[in-house]
C-alpha positions in Angstrom: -35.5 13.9 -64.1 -39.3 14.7 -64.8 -41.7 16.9 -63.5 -41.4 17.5 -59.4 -43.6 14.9 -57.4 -47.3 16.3 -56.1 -47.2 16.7 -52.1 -48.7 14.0 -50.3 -50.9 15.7 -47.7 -52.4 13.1 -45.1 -48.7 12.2 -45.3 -47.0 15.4 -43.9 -50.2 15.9 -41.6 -49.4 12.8 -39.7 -45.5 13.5 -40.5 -46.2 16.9 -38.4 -48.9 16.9 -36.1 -47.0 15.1 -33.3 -47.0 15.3 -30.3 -44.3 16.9 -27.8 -43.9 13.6 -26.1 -41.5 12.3 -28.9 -39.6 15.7 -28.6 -35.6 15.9 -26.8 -35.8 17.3 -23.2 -32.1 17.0 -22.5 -31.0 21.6 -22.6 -27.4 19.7 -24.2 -28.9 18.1 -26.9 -31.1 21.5 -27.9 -28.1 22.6 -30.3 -28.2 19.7 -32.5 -32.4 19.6 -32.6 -32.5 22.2 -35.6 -29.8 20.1 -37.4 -31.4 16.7 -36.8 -34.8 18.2 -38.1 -33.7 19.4 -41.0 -31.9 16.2 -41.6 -35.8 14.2 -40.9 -37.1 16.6 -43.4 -34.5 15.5 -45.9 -35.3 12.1 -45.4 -38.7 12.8 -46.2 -38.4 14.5 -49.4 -36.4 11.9 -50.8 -39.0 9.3 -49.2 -41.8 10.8 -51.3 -39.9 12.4 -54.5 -37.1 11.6 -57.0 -35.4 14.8 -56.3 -33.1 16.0 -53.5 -34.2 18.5 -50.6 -31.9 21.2 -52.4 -34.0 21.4 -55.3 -37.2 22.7 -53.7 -35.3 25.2 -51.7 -36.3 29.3 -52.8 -38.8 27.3 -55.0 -41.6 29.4 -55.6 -43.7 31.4 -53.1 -43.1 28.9 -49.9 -40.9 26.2 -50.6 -37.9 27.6 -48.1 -38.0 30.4 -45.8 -40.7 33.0 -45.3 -44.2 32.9 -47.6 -46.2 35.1 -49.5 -48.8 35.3 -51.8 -50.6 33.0 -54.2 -48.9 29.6 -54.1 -47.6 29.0 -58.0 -48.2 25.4 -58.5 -48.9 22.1 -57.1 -45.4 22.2 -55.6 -45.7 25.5 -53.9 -49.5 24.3 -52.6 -47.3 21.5 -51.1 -44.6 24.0 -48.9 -47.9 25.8 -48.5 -49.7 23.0 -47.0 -46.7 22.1 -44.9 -46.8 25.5 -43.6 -50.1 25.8 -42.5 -49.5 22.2 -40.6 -46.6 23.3 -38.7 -48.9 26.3 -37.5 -51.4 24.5 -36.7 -49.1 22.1 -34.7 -47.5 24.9 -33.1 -51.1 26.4 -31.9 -52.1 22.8 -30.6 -48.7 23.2 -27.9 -46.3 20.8 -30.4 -42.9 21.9 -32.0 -43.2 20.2 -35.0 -39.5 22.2 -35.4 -37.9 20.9 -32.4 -39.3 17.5 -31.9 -37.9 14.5 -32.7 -40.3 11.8 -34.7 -40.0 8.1 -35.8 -40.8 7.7 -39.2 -40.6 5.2 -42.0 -40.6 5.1 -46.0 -43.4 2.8 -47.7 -43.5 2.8 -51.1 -43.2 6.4 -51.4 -45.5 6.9 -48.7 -44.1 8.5 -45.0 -45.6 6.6 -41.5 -45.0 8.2 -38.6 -45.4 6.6 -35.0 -43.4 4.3 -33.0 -41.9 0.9 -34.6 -41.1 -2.9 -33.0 -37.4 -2.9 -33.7 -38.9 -6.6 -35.8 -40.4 -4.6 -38.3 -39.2 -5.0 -41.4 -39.7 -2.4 -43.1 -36.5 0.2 -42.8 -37.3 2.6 -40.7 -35.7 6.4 -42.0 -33.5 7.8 -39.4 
């Protein structure tokens, strides 16, 4: 398969730092919110890499749950990056862990924002 892909970071700074506007409100949809970010995440990985979402998980110092430490490589920079992101996200009043987001895969590159249903390229969902 080759060596893992480098982290895009302008991508995964727009990809996160949204705002709580595009986030669920209705209390009986909170259950599936963890499930349906984790499934957005996914979507992303395989957007901007050539491996699935399970092979970065436990990988280093912060790829997965937790972080500590010196990051080990340009991959764990990458779950290091996203880390910081979500923190600063969550300190500006988002929930970049709760919210829903529109996104879209262009040549390897993630777009986040709001779409025209005309647009033709696919938008990841």
């Amino acid at each position: 398969m080759g060596p893992l892909p480098l982290c895009p970071p302008i991508g995964l700074s727009l990809l996160l730092l949204l705002g709580p506007g595009l986030g669920l409100s209705a209390a009986s949809q909170r259950s599936h919110v963890h499930r349906r970010g984790l499934i957005e995440l996914a979507g992303t990985v395989n957007c901007v890499g050539t491996r699935t979402p399970v092979a970065y998980m436990n990988y280093g110092c912060y790829c997965g749950l937790g972080g500590h430490g010196q990051p080990l490589d340009a991959i764990d920079w990458c779950c290091h990056y996203h880390d910081c992101c979500y923190k600063r996200a969550e300190d500006a009043g988002c929930s970049p862990k709760m919210d829903r987001y529109s996104r879209k895969c262009v040549d390897q590159h993630i777009l986040c924002g709001e779409f025209p249903a005309s647009d033709p390229v696919a938008t990841v969902s």
